[in-house]
C-alpha positions in Angstrom: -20.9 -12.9 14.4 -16.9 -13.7 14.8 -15.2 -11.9 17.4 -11.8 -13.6 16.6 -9.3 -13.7 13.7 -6.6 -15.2 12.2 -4.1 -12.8 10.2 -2.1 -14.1 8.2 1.1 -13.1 6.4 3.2 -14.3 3.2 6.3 -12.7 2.7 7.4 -12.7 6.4 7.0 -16.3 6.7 10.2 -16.7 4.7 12.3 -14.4 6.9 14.9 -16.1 9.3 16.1 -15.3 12.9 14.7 -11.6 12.2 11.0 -12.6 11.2 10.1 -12.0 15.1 11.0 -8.1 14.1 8.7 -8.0 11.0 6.3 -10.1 12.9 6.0 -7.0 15.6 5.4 -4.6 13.3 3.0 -6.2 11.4 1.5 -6.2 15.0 2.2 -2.8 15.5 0.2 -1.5 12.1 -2.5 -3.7 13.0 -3.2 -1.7 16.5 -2.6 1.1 14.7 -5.7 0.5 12.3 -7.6 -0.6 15.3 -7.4 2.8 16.9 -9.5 4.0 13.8 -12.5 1.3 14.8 -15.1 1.8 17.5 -14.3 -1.0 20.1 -11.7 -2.8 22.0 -9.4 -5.5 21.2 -6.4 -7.8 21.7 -3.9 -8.4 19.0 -1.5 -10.9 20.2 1.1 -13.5 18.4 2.2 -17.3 18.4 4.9 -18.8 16.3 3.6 -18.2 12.9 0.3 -16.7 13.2 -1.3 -13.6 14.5 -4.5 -13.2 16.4 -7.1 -10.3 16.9 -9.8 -10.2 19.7 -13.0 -8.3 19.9 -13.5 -7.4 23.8 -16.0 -5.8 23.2 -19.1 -4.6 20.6 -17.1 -3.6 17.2 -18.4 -2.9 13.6 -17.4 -5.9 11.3 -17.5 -4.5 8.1 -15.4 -1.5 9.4 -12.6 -3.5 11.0 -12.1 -5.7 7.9 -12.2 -2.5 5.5 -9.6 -1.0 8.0 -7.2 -4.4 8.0 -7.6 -5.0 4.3 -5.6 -1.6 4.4 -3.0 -3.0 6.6 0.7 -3.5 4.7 1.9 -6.8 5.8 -1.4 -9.0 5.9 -2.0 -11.4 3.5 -5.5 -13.2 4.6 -8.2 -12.3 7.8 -9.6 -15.3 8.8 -12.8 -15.1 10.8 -12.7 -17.9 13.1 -13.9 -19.9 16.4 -11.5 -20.3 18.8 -11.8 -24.1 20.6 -10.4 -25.4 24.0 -9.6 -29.1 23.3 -12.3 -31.3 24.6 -12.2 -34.6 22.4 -12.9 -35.2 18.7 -16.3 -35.4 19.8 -16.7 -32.0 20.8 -14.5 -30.6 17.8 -17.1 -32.4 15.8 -19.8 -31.2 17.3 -18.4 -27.9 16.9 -17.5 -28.2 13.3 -21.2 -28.6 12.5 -22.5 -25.6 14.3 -19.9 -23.2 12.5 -20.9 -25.0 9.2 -24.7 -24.9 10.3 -24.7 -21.1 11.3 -22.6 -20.0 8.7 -23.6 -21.7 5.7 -27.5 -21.8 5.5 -27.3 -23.4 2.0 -26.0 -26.6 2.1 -26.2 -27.8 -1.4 -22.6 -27.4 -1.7 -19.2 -28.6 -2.1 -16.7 -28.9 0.6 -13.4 -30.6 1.9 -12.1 -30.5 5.1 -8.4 -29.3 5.4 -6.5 -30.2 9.3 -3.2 -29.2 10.2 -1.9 -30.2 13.3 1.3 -28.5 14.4 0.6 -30.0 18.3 2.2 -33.6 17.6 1.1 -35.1 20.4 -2.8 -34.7 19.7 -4.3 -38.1 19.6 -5.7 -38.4 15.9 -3.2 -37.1 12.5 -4.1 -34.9 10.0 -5.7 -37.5 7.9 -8.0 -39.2 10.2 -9.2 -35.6 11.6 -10.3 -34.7 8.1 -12.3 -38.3 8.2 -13.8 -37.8 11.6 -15.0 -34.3 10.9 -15.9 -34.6 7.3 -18.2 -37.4 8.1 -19.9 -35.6 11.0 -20.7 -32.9 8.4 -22.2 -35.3 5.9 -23.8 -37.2 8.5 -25.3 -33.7 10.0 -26.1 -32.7 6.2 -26.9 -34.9 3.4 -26.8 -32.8 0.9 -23.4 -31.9 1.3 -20.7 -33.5 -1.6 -17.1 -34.0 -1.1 -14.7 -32.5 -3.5 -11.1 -32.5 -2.8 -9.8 -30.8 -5.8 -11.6 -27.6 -6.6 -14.5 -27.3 -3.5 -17.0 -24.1 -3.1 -15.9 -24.7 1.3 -12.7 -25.8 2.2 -13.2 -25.4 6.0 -10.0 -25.5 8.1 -9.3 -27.0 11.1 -5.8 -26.0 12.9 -4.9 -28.0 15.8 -2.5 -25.7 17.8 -2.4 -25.2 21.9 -6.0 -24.7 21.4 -8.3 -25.6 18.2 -9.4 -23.3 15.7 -12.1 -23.5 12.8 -12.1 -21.2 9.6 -13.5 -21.3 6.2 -13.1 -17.8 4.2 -9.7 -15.6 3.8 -10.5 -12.2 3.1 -7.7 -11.7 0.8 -5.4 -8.3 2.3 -2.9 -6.8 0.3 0.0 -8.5 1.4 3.8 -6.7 0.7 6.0 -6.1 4.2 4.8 -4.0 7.5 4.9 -0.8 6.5 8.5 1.1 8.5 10.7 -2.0 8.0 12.1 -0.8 4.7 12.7 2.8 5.9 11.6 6.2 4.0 11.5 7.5 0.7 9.9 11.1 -0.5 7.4 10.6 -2.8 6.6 13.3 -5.8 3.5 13.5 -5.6 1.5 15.2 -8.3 -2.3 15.9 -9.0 -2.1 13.0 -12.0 -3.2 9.6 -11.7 0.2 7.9 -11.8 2.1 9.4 -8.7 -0.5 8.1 -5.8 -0.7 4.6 -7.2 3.6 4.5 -7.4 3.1 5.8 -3.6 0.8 3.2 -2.7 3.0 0.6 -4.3 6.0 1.3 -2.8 4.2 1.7 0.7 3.2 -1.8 0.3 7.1 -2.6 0.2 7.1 -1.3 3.6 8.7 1.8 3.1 7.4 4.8 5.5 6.4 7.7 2.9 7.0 11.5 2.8 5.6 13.5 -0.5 6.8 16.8 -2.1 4.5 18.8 -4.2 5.3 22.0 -6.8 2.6 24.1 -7.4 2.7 27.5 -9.4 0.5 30.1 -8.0 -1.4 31.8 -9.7 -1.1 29.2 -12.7 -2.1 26.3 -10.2 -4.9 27.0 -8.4 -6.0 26.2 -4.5 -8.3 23.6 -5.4 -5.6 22.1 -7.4 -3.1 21.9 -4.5 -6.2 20.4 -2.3 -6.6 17.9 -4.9 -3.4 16.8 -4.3 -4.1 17.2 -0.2 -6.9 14.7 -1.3 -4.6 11.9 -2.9 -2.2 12.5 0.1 -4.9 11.4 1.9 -5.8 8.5 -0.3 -2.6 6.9 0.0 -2.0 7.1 3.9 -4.9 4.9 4.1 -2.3 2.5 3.1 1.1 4.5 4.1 0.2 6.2 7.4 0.9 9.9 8.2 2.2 11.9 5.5 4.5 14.6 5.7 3.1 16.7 2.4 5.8 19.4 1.9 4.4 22.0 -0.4 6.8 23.6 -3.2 6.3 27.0 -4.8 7.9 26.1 -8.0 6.2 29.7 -9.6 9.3 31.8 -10.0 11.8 28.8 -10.8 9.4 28.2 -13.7 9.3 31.4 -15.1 12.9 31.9 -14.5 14.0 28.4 -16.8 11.0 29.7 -19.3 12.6 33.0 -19.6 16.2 31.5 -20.2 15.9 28.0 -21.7 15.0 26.8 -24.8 11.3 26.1 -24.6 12.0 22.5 -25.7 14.0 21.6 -23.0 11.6 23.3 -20.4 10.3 20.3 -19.2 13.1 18.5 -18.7 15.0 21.3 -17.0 12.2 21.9 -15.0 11.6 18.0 -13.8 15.7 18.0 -13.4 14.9 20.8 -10.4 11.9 18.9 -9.2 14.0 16.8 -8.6 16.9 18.4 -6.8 14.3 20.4 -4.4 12.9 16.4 -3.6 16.5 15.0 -2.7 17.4 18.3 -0.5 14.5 17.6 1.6 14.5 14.1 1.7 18.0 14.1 2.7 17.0 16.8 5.6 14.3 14.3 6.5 16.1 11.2 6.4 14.6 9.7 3.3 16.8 6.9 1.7 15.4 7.5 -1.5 13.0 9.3 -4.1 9.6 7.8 -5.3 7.9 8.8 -8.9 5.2 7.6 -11.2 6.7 7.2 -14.5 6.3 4.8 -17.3 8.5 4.8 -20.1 7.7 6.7 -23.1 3.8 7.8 -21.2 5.1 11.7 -21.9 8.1 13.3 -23.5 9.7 13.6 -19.7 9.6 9.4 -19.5 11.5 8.5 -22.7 14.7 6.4 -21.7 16.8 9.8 -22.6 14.6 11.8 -20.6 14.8 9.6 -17.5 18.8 9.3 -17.8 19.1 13.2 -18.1 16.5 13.6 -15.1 18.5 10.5 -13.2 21.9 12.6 -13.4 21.0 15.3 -10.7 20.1 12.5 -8.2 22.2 10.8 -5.5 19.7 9.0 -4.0 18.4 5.7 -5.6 14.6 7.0 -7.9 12.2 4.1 -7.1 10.1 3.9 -10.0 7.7 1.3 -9.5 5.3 1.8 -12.2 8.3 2.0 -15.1 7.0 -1.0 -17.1 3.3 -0.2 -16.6 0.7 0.4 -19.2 -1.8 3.0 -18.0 -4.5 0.5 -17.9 -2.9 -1.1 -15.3 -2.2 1.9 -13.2 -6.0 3.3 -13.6 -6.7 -0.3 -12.5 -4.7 -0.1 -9.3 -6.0 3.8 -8.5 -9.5 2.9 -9.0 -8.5 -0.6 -6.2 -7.0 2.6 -3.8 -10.1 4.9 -4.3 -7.9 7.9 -6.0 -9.3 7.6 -9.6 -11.8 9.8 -9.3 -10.0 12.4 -7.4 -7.0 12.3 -10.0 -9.3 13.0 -12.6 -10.6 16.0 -11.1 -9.9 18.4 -13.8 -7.3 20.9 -12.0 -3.8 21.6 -13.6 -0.7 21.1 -12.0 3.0 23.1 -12.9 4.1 20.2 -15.2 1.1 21.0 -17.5 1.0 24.7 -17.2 4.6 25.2 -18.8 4.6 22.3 -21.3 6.5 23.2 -24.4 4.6 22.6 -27.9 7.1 20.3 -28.8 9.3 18.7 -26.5 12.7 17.4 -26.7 12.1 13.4 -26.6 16.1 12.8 -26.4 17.7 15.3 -24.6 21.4 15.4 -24.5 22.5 15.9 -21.4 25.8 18.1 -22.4 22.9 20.3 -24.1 21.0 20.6 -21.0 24.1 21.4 -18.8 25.4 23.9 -21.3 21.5 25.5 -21.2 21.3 25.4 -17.3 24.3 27.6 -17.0 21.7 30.7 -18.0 20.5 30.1 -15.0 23.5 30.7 -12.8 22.7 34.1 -11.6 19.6 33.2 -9.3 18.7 30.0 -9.8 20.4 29.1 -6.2 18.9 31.9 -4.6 15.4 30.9 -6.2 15.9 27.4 -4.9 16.5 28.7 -1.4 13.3 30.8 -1.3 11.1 27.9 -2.3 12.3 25.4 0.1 12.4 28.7 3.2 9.0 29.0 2.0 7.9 25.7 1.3 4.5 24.6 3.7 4.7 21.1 5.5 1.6 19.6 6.7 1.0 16.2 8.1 -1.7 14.4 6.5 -3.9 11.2 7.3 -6.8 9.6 6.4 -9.0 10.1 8.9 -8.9 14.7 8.3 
């Protein structure tokens, strides 16, 4: 059983004089995940690589299921930490981490050293000599195959030695917090979580909004959406969920709109209600899930009328997506099946039969001004009202 990692990181690697600030939240995020896993341990850093310690007893499969979660990381590296004792011993050692971890040997394997410590007495080359015969010596039914082996085992020669072979692939992007915050709306569809998720993995810190329309919605639809909150901290942290009623503002634009427009009038105040709290909250900008042309609301028109009420910058992540890749990536978060669960939200309640697919947005304005006697006073209500609770993965 390892008891000691190597995590490594892609994108931060390329950073200049700041990396050391990515690098120390990356730590940060890592003890953060920890806290969720029975056991103790030390997360500590070196010039280009990070390192986690089991003190203690600690679930395996948990911890790895918890850091493959963990913005930032781009391979965990179980490994065997070595003081330097001679090539001897490192070759001695190589053959009990092959030996214990590999119980069938008729494989093929290469033998990949890097040594950053200059001053160790053998080089790269004749490290990957000395230990690849010892493991062909030790085992004769290895074979040696440089270009495309089943092992490549890993030697790193560093102020101590260390010995690896697998990279549990994690899912890489920046440490979440140094890219600031964005407000997420966040629906009961399939779409919204994944454009959360993705965004997250950017490193931006994530807030959500969500409109429902009591009695139309119902309470298990608004703890659906609870649920996909939920989903997507696993990835983003804490979520602040602020919870819309969007009832009366719906029935108000149905009552003095044309019913053709009603979506796009309504998504235009969706909208608003999302920048006024993520301005209150300090949000730099607005997250959604949609694809061009997936619904009448995601034409190229429709997006530019919807665009117009915004100051903020809309981060649209999923924009070019088909939906096959967006089930794709929900089912890779675990929030397929909970989008699916067949609970309506406002957008679908108030849908016109046919829906304007190029709205003009002098139309739209000239239509809006029905509203002008209490649309204000109907947006104050729902954000005085509005519910804000703070969810995680682990309620």
């Amino acid at each position: 059983m390892f008891s000691s990692f190597i995590i490594k990181y892609a994108e931060i690697g390329v950073k200049g004089k700041n990396r050391y600030l990515f690098e120390d939240a990356l730590v940060r995020q890592i003890k953060y995940a920890l806290k969720k896993c029975e056991g103790e341990f030390v997360v500590s850093k070196t010039p280009g690589r990070i390192f986690l310690d089991a003190q203690t007893e600690f679930d395996y499969d948990d911890v790895i299921s918890h850091l493959k979660k963990v913005c930032g990381i781009s391979g965990i590296c179980p490994m065997v930490r070595l003081e330097d004792e001679g090539i001897d011993k490192l070759k001695e050692e190589v053959v009990k981490y092959f030996d214990e971890t590999y119980p069938d040997k008729n494989v093929t394997f290469k033998v990949c050293a890097r040594r950053s410590r200059k001053n160790y007495p053998l080089d790269s080359m004749e490290i990957n000599r000395e230990v690849g015969g010892a493991l062909l010596d030790a085992f004769p039914e290895l074979k040696v195959d440089v270009h495309e082996p089943q092992i490549e085992l890993v030697v790193e020669v560093r102020e101590k030695i260390f010995i690896y072979s697998e990279i549990i692939p994690g899912i890489g992007g920046m440490p979440l917090g140094t890219n600031g915050k964005a407000m997420l709306l966040l629906s009961g569809g399939i779409d919204s979580p994944v454009a959360g998720y993705m965004i997250a993995r950017r490193g931006v810190k994530i807030d959500a909004v969500y409109f429902h329309a009591p009695p139309y919605t119902s309470e298990r639809a608004k703890q659906k959406v609870v649920d996909l909150a939920k989903k997507v901290s696993a990835y983003a942290g804490p979520i602040y969920l602020h919870t819309i009623n969007f009832t009366d503002i719906q029935l108000y634009i149905y009552e003095q709109c044309p019913h053709e427009e009603l979506t796009i009038i309504m998504r235009r105040y969706m909208m608003m209600i999302a920048e006024m709290i993520a301005k209150e909250t300090e949000c730099q900008a607005l997250i959604t899930g949609e694809s061009i042309g997936q619904v009448a609301s995601q034409t190229t028109h429709s997006l530019a009328v919807t665009n117009e009420v915004c100051t903020l910058p809309v981060f649209r992540p999923l924009i070019a997506f088909d939906k096959e890749d967006i089930v794709t990536i929900s089912k890779q978060i675990d929030a397929y099946e909970t989008s699916i669960q067949p609970y309506e939200d406002c957008c679908t309640i108030f849908v016109a039969k046919h829906p304007v697919t190029k709205p003009n947005l002098a139309y739209i304005k000239r239509h809006e001004e029905n509203l002008a006697e209490k649309i204000d006073e109907l947006v104050k209500t729902a954000l005085e009202t509005r519910e804000t609770i703070i969810v995680t993965d682990e309620d």
